[in-house]
C-alpha positions in Angstrom: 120.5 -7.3 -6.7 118.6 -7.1 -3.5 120.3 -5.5 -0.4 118.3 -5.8 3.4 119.4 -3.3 5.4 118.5 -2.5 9.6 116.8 0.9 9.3 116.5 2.9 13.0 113.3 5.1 13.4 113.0 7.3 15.8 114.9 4.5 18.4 113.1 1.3 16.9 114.9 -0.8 14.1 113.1 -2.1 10.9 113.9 -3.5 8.1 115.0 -1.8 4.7 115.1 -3.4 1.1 115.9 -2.0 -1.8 115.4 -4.0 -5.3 117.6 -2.7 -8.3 116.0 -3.9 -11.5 116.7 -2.6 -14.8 116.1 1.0 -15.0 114.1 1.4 -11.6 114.8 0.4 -8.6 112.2 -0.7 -5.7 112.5 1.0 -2.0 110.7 0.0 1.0 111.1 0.1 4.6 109.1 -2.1 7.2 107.9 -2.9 10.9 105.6 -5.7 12.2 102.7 -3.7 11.4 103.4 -2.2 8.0 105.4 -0.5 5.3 106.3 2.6 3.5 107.6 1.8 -0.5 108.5 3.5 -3.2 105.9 4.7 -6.3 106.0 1.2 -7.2 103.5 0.4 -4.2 99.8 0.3 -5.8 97.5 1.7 -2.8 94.3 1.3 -4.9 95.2 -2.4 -4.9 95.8 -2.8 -1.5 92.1 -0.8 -0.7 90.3 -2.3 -3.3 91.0 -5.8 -4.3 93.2 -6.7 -1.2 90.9 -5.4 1.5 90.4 -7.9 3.2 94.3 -8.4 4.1 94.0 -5.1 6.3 97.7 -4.1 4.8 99.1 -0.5 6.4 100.9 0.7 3.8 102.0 4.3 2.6 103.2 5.2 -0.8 106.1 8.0 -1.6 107.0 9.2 -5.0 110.0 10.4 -6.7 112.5 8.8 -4.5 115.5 7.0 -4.9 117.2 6.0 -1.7 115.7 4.4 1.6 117.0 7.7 3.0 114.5 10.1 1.0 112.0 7.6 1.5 112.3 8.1 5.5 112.2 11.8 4.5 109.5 12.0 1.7 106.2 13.1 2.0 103.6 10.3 1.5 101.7 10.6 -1.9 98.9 7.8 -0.7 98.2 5.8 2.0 95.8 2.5 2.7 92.3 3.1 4.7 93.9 0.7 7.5 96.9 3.0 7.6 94.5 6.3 8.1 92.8 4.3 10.8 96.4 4.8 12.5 96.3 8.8 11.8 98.7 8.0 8.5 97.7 10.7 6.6 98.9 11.6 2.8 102.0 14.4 3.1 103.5 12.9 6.2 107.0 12.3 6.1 107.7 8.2 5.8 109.2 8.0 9.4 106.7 9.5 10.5 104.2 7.0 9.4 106.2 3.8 10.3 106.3 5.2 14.3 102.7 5.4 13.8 102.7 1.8 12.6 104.6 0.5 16.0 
């Protein structure tokens, strides 16, 4: 099942999914700019073989609801994300205001 959800940030309203597949289930919360996703999110990808797509993503781990994922700490972040002062350990909302 796949549920899309409005998300407010600090006054600003993205967009939240949340995937449930067997056993896991995928989180992710986005703007225009970029997005914030559960462990699932492969940040050495998005540097490495998808450079040139300039993505702004940031990676948290351990969480299980678009609420923790607001809240959690970010484990890894994309080079075009730290170009935006997204920096690993700052909390997901944080990062998505800095993606606005």
């Amino acid at each position: 099942m796949v549920t899309m959800v409005p998300v407010a940030v600090g006054g600003h309203i993205m967009l939240g999914v949340e995937v449930k597949l067997p056993k896991t289930t995928l989180l992710t919360i986005s703007n225009d700019r970029g997005y914030i996703m559960c462990g699932a999110l492969d940040v050495g990808l998005l540097n490495e073989r998808l450079a040139d797509r300039g993505i702004i993503a940031g990676r948290a781990v351990g969480v299980r609801t678009l609420e923790q994922l607001l809240e959690a700490p970010l484990e890894s972040v994309t080079v075009e994300a730290e170009k935006l002062g997204i920096v690993p350990g700052m909390k997901g909302s944080e990062a998505l205001l800095k993606m606005i």
